[in-house]
C-alpha positions in Angstrom: -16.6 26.7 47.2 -16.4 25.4 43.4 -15.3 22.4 43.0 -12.3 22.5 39.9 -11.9 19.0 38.2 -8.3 18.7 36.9 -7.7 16.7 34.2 -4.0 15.4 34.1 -2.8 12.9 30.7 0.6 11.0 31.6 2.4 8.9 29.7 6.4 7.4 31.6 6.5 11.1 33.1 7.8 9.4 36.6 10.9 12.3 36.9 8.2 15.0 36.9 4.8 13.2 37.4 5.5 13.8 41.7 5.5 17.7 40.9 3.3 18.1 39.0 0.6 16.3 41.4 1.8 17.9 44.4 1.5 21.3 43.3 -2.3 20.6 42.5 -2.4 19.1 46.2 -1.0 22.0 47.7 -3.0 24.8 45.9 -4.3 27.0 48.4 -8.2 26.2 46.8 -8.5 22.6 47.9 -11.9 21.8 46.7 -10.0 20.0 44.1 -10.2 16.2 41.9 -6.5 15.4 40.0 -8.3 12.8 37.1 -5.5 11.7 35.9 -5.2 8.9 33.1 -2.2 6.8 32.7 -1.5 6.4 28.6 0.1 2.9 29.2 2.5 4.0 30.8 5.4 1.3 31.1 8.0 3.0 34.1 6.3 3.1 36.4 4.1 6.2 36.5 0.7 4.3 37.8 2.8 2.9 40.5 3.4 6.5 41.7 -0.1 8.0 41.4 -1.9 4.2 43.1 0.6 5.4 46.0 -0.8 8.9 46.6 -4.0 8.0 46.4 -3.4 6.0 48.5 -2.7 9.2 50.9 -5.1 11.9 49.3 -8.3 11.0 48.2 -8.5 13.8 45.7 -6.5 12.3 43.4 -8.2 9.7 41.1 -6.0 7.6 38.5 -7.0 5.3 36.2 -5.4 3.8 32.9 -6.5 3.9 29.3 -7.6 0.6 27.9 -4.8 1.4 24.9 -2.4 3.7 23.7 -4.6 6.5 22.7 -2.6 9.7 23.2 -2.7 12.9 25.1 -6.0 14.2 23.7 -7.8 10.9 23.9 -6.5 10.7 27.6 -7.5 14.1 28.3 -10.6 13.2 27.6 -11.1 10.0 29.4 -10.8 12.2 32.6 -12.4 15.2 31.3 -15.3 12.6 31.0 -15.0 12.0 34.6 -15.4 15.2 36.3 -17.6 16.2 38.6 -16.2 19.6 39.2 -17.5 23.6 38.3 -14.8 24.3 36.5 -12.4 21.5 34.5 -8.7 22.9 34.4 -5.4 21.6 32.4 -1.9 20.2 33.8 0.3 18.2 32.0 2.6 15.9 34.0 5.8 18.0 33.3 4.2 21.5 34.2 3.5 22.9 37.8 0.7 25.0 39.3 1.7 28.1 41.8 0.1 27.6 44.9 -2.6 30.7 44.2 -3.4 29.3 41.2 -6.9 28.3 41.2 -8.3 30.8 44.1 -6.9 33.7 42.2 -7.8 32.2 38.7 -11.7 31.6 40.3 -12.1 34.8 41.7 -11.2 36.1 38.2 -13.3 34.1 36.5 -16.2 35.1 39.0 -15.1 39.0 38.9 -15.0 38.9 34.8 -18.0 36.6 34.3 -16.2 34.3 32.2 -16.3 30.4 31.4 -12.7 30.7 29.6 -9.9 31.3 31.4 -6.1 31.7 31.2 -3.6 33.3 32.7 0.6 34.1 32.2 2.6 31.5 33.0 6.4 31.1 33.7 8.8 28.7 32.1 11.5 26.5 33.1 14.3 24.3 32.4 13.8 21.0 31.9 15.8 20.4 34.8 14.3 21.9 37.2 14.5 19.8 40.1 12.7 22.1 42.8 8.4 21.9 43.9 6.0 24.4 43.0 6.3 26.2 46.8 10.0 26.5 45.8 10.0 28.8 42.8 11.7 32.2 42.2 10.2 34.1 39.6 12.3 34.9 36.7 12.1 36.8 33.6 10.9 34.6 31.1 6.8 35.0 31.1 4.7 34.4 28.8 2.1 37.1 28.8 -1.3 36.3 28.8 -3.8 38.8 26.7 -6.2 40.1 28.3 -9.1 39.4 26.0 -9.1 36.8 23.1 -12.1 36.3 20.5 -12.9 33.8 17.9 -11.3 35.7 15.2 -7.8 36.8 17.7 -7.6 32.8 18.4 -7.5 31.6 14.5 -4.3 34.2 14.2 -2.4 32.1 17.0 -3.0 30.4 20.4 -3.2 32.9 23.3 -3.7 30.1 26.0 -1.1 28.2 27.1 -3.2 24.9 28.4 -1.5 24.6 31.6 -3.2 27.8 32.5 -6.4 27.4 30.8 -9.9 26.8 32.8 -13.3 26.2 31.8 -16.8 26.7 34.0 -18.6 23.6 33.3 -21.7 25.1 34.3 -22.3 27.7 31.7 -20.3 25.2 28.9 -21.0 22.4 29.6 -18.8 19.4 29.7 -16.6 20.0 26.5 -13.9 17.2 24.9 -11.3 17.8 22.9 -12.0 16.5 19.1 -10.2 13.8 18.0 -7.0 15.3 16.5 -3.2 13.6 16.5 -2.0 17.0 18.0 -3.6 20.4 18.9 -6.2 19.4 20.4 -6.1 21.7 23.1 -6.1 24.6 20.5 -9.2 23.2 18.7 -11.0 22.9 22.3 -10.4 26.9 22.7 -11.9 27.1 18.9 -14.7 25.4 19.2 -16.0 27.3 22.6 -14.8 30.5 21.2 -16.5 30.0 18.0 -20.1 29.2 20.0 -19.8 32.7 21.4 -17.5 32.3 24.4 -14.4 35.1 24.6 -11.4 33.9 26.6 -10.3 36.2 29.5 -6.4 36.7 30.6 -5.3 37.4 33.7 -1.5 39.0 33.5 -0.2 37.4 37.1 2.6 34.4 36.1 0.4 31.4 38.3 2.1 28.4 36.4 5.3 27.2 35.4 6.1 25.7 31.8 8.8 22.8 31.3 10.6 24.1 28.5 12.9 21.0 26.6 11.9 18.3 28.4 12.4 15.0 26.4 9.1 13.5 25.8 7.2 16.7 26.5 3.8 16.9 25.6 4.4 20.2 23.6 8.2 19.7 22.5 9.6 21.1 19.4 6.4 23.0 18.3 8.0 24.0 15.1 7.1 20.2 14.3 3.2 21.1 15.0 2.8 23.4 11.7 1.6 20.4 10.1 -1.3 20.0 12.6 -1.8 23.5 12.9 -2.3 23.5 8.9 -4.9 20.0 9.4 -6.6 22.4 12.5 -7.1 25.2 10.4 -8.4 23.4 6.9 -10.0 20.2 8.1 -11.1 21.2 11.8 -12.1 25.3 10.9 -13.0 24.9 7.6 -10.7 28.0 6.9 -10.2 28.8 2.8 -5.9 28.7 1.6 -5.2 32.0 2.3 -7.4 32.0 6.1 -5.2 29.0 6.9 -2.0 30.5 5.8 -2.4 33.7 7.4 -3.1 31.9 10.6 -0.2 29.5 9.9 1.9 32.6 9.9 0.8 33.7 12.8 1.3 30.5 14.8 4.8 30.1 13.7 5.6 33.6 14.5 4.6 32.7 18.1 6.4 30.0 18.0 9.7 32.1 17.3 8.7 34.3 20.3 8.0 32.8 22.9 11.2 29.9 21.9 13.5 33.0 22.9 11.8 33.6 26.6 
């Protein structure tokens, strides 16, 4: 059984941080490590994780030596793991209990080291677990296949979903970017010669408005998507303003699911 290394930034996400975890514990793929790294957080939030792992051995907290933010966090853990496969969850976001066995045996099926798959979303408010949830109508579809050139026109992979074989890869951080650092990670294996692969079944659930959300208000990311797409890609005015339209556009969409 692979071995899937979760990487998990948090920053005072105590009202949704007990979710989150438990619906990596209760996957029905248990070969599993939660690195999770505590952003300084201030209520409380370490607390919480030092007390399950206290009672479950796969999880494995630690803090950052300073405010770094989520990217930097992300890959504090991602520098940790031991795993096949590294996989994302932020600490607002839940996992469906099939998550990982079904996402693996796609991966496996498909012979591909990228991976991502439709995902649900919520209300902020959402008080339930993971083993709870009723599937609704507001999905966000994945595509089934997404090269280099389909990922500069906008960002098929929603990172709670997204999965990575370490083994074929490698162990790959996220550059150093404010923001969008997730999207630059997808670039930069895509753009070595990696295609992403989609699987269309909903196996995640998306916190939509949640204050302090790691992806809140993405209209306020065009700025970072512009700096991603100049500075990071190297793309000419017009590349980066085609793709800028294209990312807003999303944006638009998937804001009315």
């Amino acid at each position: 059984m692979p071995l899937v290394s979760v990487v998990m930034p948090v920053y005072n996400s105590v009202v949704t941080l007990g979710t989150a975890v438990r619906s990596v514990l209760t996957q029905t793929h248990g070969d599993v490590e939660l690195l999770v790294t505590d952003d300084q957080s201030t209520d409380g939030s370490m607390d919480l994780l030092r007390e399950v792992a206290a009672q479950d051995e796969r999880v494995l907290p630690e803090s950052a030596p300073e405010r770094g933010g989520a990217g930097r966090a992300r890959n504090l853990a991602i520098e940790r793991a031991r795993g096949d496969y590294v996989a994302f969850l932020d600490s607002d976001d839940m996992w469906l209990p099939e998550k990982m066995e079904k996402q693996l045996a796609f991966a496996a099926e498909g012979n591909a080291p990228l991976t991502f798959t439709s995902y649900f979303k919520m209300d902020a408010d959402y008080d339930g677990e993971s083993t709870d949830w009723v599937p609704n109508g507001r999905v966000i579809r994945a595509r089934e296949h997404v090269d280099y050139r389909a990922m500069l026109r906008r960002d098929y992979i929603g990172a709670l979903t997204a999965m990575y074989d370490r083994n074929v890869l490698g162990t790959r951080l996220m550059p150093e970017m404010r923001k969008r650092q997730d999207y630059a990670l997808w670039l930069s294996i895509m753009r070595d010669g990696a295609d992403a692969r989609g699987l269309a079944e909903p196996l995640a659930v998306y916190r939509t408005g949640q204050a302090g959300s790691l992806s809140s208000n993405k209209m306020s990311l065009v700025k970072y998507n512009w700096s991603l797409y100049r500075e990071h890609e190297d793309l000419s005015i017009p590349q980066a303003t085609r793709a800028l339209t294209g990312a807003v556009w999303q944006s638009l969409r998937n804001s009315r699911i």
